[in-house]
C-alpha positions as CSV (number, residue, x, y, z in Angstrom):
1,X,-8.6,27.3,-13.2
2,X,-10.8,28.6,-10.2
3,X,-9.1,31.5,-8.8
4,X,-7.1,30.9,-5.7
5,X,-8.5,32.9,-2.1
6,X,-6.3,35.9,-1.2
7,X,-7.2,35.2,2.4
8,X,-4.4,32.1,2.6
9,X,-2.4,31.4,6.1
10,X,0.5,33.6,6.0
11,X,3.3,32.1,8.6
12,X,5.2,34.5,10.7
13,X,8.5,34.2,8.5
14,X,10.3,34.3,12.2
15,X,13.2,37.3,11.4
16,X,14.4,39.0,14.8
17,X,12.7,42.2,14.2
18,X,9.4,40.4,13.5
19,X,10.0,38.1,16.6
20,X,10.6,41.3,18.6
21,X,7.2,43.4,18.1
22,X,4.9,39.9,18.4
23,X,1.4,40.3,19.1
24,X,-0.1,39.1,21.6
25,X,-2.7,37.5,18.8
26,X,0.5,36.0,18.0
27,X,1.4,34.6,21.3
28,X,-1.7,33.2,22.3
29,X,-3.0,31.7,18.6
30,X,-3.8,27.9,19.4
31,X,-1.8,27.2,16.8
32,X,1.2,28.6,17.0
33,X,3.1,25.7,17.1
34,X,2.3,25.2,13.7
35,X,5.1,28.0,12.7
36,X,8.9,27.0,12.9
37,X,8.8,30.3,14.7
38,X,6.0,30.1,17.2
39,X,3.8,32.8,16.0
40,X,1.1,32.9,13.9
41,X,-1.4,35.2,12.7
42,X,-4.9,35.0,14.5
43,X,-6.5,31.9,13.6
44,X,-8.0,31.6,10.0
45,X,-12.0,31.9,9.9
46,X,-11.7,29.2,7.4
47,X,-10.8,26.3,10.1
48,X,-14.2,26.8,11.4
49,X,-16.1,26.4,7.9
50,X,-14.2,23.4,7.1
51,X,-15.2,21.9,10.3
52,X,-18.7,23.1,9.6
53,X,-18.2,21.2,6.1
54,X,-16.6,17.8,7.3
55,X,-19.6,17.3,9.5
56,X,-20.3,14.9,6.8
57,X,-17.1,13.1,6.6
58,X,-16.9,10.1,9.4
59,X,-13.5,9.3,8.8
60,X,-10.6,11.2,8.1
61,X,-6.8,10.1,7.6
62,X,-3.4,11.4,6.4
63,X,-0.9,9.7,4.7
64,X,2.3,10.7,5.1
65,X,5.8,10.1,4.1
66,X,9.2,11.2,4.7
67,X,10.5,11.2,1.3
68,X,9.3,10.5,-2.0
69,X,9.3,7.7,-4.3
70,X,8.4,4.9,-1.4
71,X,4.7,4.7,-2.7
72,X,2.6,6.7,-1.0
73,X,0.3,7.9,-3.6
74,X,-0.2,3.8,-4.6
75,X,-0.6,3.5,-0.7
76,X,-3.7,5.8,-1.0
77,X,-5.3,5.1,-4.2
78,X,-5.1,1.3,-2.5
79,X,-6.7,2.3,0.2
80,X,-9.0,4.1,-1.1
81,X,-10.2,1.4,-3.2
82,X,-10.1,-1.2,-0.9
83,X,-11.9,1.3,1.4
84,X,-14.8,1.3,-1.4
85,X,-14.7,-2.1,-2.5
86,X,-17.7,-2.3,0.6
87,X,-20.7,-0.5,-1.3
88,X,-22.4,0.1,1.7
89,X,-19.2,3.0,2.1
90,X,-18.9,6.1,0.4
91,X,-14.7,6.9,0.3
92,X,-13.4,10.1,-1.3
93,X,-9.5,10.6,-1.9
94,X,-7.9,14.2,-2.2
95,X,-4.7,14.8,-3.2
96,X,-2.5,17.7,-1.9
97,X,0.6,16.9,-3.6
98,X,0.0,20.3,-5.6
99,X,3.6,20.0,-7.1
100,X,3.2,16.1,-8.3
101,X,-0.5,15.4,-8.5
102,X,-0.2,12.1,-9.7
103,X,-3.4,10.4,-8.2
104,X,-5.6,11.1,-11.5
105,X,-3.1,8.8,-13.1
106,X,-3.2,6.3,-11.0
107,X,-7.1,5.9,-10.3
108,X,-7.7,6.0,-14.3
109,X,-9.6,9.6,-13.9
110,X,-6.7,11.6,-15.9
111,X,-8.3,14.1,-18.3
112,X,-11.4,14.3,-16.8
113,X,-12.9,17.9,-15.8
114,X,-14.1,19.4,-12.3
115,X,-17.4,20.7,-12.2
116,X,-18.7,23.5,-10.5
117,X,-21.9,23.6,-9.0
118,X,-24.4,25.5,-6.6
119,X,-22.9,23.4,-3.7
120,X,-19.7,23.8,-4.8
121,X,-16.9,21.6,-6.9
122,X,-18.0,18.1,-7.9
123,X,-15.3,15.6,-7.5
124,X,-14.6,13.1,-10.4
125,X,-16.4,9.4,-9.2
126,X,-14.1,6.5,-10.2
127,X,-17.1,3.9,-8.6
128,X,-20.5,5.3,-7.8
129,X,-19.0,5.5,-4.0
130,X,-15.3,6.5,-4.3
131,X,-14.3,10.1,-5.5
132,X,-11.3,12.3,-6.4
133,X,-9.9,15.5,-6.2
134,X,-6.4,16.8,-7.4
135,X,-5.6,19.8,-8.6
136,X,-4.3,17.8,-12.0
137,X,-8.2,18.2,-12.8
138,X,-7.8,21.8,-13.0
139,X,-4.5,22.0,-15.1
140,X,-4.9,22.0,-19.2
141,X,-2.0,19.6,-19.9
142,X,-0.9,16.3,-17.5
143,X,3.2,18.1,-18.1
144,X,2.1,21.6,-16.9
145,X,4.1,22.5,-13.9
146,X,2.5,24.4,-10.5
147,X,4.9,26.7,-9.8
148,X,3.4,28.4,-6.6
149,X,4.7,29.9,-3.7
150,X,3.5,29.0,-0.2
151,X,0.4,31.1,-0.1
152,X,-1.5,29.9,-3.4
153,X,-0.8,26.1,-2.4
154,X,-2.1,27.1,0.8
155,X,-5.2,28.7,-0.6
156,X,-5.8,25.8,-3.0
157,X,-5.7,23.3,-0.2
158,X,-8.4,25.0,1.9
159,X,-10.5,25.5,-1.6
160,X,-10.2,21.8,-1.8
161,X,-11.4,21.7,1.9
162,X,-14.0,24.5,2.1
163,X,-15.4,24.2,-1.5
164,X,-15.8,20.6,-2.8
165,X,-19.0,19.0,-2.3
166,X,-18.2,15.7,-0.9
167,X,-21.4,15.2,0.8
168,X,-22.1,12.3,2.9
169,X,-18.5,10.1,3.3
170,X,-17.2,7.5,5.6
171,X,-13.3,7.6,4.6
172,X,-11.6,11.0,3.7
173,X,-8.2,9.7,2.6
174,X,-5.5,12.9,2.1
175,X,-2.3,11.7,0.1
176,X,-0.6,14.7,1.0
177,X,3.1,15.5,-0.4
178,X,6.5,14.0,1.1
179,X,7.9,15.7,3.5
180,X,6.8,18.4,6.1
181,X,6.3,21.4,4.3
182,X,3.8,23.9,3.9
183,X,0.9,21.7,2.5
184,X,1.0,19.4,5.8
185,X,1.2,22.2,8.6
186,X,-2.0,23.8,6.5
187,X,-4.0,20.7,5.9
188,X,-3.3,20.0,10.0
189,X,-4.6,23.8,10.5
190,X,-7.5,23.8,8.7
191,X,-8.2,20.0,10.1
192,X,-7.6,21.2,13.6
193,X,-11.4,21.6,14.5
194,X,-12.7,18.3,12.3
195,X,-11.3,16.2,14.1
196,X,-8.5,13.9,12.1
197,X,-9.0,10.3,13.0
198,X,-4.9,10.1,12.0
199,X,-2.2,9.5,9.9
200,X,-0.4,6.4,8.0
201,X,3.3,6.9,7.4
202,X,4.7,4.9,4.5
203,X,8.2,3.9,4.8
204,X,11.0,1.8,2.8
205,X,12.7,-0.6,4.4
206,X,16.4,1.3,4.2
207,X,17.9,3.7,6.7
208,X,17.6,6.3,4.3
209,X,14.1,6.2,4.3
210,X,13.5,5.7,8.0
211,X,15.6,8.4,9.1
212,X,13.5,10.8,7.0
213,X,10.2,8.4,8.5
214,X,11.2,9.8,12.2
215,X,11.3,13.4,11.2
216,X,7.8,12.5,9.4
217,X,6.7,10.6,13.0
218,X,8.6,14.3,15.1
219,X,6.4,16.5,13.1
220,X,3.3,14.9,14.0
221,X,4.0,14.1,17.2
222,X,4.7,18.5,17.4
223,X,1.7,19.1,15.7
224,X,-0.4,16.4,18.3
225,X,-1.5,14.5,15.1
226,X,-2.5,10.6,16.0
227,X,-0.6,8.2,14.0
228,X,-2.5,5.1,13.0
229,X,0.7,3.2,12.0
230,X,3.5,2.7,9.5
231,X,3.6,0.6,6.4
232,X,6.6,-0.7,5.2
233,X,6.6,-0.4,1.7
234,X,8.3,-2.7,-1.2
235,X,9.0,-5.0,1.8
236,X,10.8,-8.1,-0.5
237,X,10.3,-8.8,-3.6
238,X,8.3,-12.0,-4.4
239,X,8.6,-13.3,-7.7
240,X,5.3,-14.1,-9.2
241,X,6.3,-17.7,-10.9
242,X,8.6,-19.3,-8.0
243,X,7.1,-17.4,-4.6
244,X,10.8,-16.9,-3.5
245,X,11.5,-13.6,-1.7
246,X,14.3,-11.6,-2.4
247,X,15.5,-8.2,-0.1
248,X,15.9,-5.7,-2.7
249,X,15.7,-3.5,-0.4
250,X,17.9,-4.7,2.7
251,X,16.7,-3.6,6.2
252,X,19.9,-2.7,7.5
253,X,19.0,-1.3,11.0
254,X,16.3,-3.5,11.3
255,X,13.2,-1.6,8.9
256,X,10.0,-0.6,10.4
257,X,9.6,-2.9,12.6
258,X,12.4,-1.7,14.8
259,X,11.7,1.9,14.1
260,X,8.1,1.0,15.6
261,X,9.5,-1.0,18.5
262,X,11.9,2.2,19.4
263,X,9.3,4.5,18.8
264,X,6.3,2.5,20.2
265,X,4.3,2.3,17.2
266,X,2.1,0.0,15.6
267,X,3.8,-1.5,12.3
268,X,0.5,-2.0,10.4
269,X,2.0,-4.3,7.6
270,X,4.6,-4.8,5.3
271,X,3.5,-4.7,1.5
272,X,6.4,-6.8,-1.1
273,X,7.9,-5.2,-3.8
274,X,5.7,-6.4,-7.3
275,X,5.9,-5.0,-10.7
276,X,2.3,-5.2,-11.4
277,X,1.4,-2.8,-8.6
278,X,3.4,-0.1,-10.9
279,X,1.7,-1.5,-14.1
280,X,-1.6,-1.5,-12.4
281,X,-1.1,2.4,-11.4
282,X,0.2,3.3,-15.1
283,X,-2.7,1.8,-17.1
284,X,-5.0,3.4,-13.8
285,X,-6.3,0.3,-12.6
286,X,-6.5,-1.2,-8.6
287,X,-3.8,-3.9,-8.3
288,X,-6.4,-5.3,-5.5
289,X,-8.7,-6.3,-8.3
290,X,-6.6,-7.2,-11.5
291,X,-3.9,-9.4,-8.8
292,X,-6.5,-10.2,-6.0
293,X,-4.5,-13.5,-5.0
294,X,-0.9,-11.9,-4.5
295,X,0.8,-11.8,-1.5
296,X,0.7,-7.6,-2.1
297,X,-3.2,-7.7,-2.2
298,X,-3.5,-10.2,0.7
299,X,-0.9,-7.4,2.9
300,X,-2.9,-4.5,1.5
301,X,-6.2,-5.8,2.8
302,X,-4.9,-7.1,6.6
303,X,-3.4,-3.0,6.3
304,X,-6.8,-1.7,6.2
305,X,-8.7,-4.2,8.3
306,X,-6.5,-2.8,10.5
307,X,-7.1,0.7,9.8
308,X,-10.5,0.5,9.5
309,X,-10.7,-1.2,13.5
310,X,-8.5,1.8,14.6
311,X,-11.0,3.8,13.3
312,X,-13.5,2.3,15.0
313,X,-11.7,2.5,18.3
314,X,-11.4,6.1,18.2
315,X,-15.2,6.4,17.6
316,X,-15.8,4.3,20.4
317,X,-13.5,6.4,22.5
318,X,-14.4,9.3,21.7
319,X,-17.8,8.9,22.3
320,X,-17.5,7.3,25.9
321,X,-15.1,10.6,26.4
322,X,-18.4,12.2,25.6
């Protein structure tokens, strides 16, 4: 494995006696607000590379959940492949789940190597225009477990960043771990000066998985990252031979839709629950090509139609800002 940068983001750990003797580095870091404790260290010379380096990328985006298992790494690979499935675009898709990189798996890449060139690491290609990185390229065995502190994930995310050679890309998707840990406030940091286009928050339709979705929404809101919108995830079940819909997960307090109504968001889709999306993902194949006529696939692709004219927006906006 490439060796991981000693020079990682080290939060102020936030003790009284450390909050007492703050610098004034500390107090007046743009990005302090990244620490639970509100100082940081001076800002990282890295941030500025990375923006040097996603020069290249168009778009960037996030996606985020609030807890695991509701799908988000299928969200992404989907994406990412319908993203792709226009030749005319170049796509990459890194995943910074460092614990639980399970993208590899899921686009069909698993086993393969990363290669290391003048320019830097070469992503695996799944289609002559869509790429991946995960750190499950760099382990020897799929079952080999990460067991890092803070620090090293930290380093290895701004390797992934800094180092790969993505070259010339439209998308950028990030499928970044549940939660809002380490990996998220340093993927925000070292994307503060690249300019994020925003992020997609995957949801459940239960109340345990939107109350975890508003912390997820909190955070980014603290961190002044755009959202783009929420997908509700495994939204029904449609069975395959009759078309009924079934709740198999019930939307007690209303689901998405009401958390977006509450929180004035823009619900960008609801995807139903079916099997072969997980069958798809295990044999490493798109669902959006071996089911193309499902009601999933047909939800997947208004999802990033709809993503793909936010993206545009912000363009637009940001140029007539200029």
């Amino acid at each position: 494995m490439a060796d991981i940068p000693s020079d990682a983001p080290q939060h102020c750990p936030g003790t009284a006696s450390e909050q007492a003797g703050k610098t004034s580095a500390c107090q007046g870091c743009p990005n302090q607000n990244l620490c639970s404790s509100g100082a940081t260290k001076a800002p990282d010379p890295a941030i500025e590379e990375i923006a040097e380096k996603m020069l290249t990328v168009k778009h960037k985006i996030l996606v985020l959940s609030g807890k695991g298992g509701v799908g988000k790494s299928t969200f992404s690979a989907h994406l990412a492949h319908a993203l792709a499935s226009d030749a005319t675009k170049e796509v990459a898709l890194l995943d910074v789940d460092i614990c639980g990189p399970s993208i590899p798996r899921i686009m069909g890449v698993e086993g393969e190597q990363v290669h290391q060139s003048g320019s830097g690491w070469s992503p695996v290609y799944v289609e002559d225009n869509l790429a991946v990185m995960s750190i499950g390229f760099l382990l020897s065995s799929p079952d080999d477990a990460v067991i890092w502190r803070g620090p090293k994930k930290n380093g290895m995310i701004k390797q992934f960043l800094r180092d790969v050679d993505w070259g010339e890309l439209d998308y950028l998707i990030v499928d970044t771990p549940p939660g809002t840990s380490d990996e998220h406030l340093s993927i925000v940091q070292y994307l503060s000066s690249a300019r994020i286009d925003g992020a997609v928050i995957v949801t459940t339709p239960q109340e345990v998985s939107l109350q975890d979705v508003r912390k997820e929404i909190r955070f980014c809101q603290k961190v002044q990252l755009p959202i783009i919108g929420v997908v509700e995830n495994m939204s029904g079940f449609v069975c395959p031979k009759c078309k009924n819909t079934s709740q198999i997960f019930p939307p007690t307090t209303g689901g998405a839709e009401r958390m977006c109504e509450e929180m004035n968001l823009t619900l960008l889709g609801r995807v139903p629950l079916d099997p072969r999306i997980g069958k798809s993902c295990d044999e490493g194949k798109s669902f959006l090509t071996e089911v193309p006529d499902s009601p999933a696939a047909a939800a997947y692709h208004t999802i990033v139609q709809r993503i793909q004219a936010y993206c545009l927006s912000h363009v637009t906006q940001e140029e007539s800002a200029g």
